[in-house]
N, C-alpha and C positions, 0 to 999 in steps of 0.2 A: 899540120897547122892546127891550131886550137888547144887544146890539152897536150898534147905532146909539146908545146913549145913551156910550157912550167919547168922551172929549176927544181930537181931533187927535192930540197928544200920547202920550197914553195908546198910540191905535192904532197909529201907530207904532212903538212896542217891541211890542208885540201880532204885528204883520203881519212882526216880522224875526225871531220864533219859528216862522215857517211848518212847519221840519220840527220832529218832534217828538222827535228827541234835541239839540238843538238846544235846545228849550224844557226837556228835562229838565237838562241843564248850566244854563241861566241859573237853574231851581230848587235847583241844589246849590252853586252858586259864586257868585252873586248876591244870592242871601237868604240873610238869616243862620235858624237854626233856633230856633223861638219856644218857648221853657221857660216861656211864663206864668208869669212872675213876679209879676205884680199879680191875677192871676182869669185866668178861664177867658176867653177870646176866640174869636170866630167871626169874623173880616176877609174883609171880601167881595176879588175881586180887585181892585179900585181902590184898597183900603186897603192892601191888599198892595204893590203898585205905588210906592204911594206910602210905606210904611213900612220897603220892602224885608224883611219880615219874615215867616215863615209857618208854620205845623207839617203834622201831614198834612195836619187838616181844610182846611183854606186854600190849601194846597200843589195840593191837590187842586181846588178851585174857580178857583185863577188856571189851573191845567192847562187845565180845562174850557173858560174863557173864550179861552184863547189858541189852543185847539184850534178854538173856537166861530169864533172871527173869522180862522180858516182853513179854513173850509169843512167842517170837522168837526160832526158834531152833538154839543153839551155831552153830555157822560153821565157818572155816577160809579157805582162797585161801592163796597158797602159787603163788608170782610173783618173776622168777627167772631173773637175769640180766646177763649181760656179762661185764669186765671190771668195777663191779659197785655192791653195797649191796643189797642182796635181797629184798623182799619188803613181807610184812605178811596184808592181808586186814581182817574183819570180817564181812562176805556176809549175807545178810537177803533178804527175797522177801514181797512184798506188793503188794497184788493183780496180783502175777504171775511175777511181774519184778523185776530185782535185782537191789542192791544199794548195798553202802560197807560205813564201819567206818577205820579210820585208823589215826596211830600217826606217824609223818613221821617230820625229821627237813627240809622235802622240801615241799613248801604249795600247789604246784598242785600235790601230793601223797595224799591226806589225804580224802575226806568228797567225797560219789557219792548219788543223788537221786536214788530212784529205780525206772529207767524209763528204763533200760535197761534190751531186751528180753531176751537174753543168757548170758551164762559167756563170752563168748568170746568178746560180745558185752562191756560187762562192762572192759574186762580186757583193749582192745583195744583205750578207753575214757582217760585211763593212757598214751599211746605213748611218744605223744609228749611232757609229762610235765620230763619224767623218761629218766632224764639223769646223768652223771656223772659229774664233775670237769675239764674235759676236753672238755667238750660240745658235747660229744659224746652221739646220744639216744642210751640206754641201755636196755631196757626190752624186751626178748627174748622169755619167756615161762612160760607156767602157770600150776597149778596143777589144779587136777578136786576139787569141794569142798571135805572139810574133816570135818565131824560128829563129834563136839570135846566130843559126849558120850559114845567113843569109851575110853576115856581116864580119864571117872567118877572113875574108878577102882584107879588111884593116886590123886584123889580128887584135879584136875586141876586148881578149882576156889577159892580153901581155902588154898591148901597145903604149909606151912611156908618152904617145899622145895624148888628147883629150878625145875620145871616141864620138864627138857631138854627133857623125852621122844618126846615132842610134837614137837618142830622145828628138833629135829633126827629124828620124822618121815618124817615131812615135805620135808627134803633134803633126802629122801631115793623113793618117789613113783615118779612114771611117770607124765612128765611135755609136754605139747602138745608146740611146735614150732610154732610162731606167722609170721614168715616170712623166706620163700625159702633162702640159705644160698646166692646164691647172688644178693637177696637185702638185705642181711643184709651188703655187701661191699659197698654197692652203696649209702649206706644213708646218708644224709646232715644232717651238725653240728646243733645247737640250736642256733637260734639268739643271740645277747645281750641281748634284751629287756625280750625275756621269758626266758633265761636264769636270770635275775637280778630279774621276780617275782618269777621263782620259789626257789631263794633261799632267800626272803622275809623275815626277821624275824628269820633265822636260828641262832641256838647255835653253838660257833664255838670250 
């Protein structure tokens, strides 16, 4: 179950995402960025695949799957915000440092090297780009990684279901606090200038 349940086919595009910027380009220039127009959706990566279509949440489980069927162990970080959408990364390590993939309609949300020692270090590289609409930064807490073979049991990377177990776990475990509550009062707005690249290119 899990990677062996992919179609030839499927594996294929899978196995020629081997490095992982490499997989984060086919997420930013390959899929288009999914606004849920008709309801909320969960698309496992097979629907993705096949819809060419994805937001983080999905963005983030095809990440997982393509990291998966490169020798990666799946995993996803949940990044909680305030005033502002969560955010879903898909964490790997390389020679002991983390990196992340991610589909995000904000371009400094998406692609990290793994040069980063800890999670906290990689979650921290997000700050300043994770803000909201009102130029308020937004990212407040993070989850510890999550084993997505914990969720082989509803076959997360094939299932033609909507996988929702997986983001209801995610908003149900404990989330570590990145900053004392007040300097969370205390914080200054986002420029114009990085506010204007980081909404670069966004679907509106």
């Amino acid at each position: 179950m899990g990677v062996s349940d992919f179609s030839s086919a499927e594996l294929r595009i899978l196995r020629g995402l081997r490095r992982p910027d490499k997989l984060q380009r086919f997420l930013d220039e390959e899929t288009a960025y999914n606004k849920e127009p008709d309801g909320p959706t969960c698309r496992s990566p097979r629907r993705v695949l096949r819809d060419m279509t994805a937001h983080c949440m999905e963005g983030a489980l095809l990440g997982a799957a393509a990291l998966a069927v490169n020798g990666h162990e799946p995993m996803l970080l949940d990044l909680e915000a305030e005033r502002d959408d969560d955010h879903v990364l898909a964490i790997f390590r390389v020679g002991g440092l983390w990196g992340s993939i991610a589909k995000s309609n904000y371009s400094g949300l998406r692609f990290r090297e793994p040069v980063y020692r800890t999670i906290r270090e990689l979650v921290m590289s997000y700050f300043e780009q994770y803000f909201n609409l009102k130029g308020e930064k937004s990212l407040r807490a993070y989850s510890r990684p999550v084993r997505l073979a914990r969720f082989d049991h509803i076959q997360w990377m094939t299932t033609e279901e909507d996988p929702w177990a997986i983001p209801e776990y995610l908003c149900t475990i404990a989330h570590t606090r990145i900053l004392p509550a007040e300097r969370e009062r205390g914080l200054s707005r986002v420029d114009k200038r990085l506010f204007a690249a980081g909404c670069y290119g966004a679907v509106k």
